[in-house]
N, C-alpha and C positions, 0 to 999 in steps of 0.2 A: 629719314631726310639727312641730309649731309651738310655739313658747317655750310658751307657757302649759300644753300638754297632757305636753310633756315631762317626765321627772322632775329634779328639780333633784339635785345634788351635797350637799346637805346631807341631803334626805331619802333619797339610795339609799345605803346604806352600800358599796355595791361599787365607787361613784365615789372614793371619799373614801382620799386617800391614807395614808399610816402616819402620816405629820407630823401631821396635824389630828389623825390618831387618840391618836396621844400627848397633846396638846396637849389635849383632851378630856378624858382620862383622869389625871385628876391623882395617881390610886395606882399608876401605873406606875410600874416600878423603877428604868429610864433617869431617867424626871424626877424622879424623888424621893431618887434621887441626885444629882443635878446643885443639886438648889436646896439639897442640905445642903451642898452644899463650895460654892456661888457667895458664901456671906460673905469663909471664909478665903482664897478666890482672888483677888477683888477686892482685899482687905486684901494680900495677896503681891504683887500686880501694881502696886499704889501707893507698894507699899515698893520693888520694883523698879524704878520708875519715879523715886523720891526717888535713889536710890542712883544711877541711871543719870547723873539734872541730878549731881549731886555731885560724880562722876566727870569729867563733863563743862567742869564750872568749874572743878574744879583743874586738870585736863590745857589749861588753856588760856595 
């Protein structure tokens, strides 16, 4: 078969891995969990990241 007569990846859904399908699907429960707690994790990871330098310039 030749590129153009083939079916592409977008249009056959049986190509199409779980990732994209998530990634699609923005009421899935994986993703709709993940972007309610990516505020406060962010927020955690830069406060852990403050405290780290902190730590770090004292102990010098």
């Amino acid at each position: 078969m030749s590129r153009l007569t083939e079916p592409s990846a977008e249009s056959d859904p049986r190509q199409r891995s779980h990732i994209s399908t998530l990634a699609a699907d923005p009421s899935h429960s994986i993703l709709s969990g993940l972007v309610a707690i990516t505020p406060r994790l962010a927020m955690t990871l830069a406060f852990a990241g403050l405290v780290q330098m902190m730590f770090d310039l004292i102990s010098r």
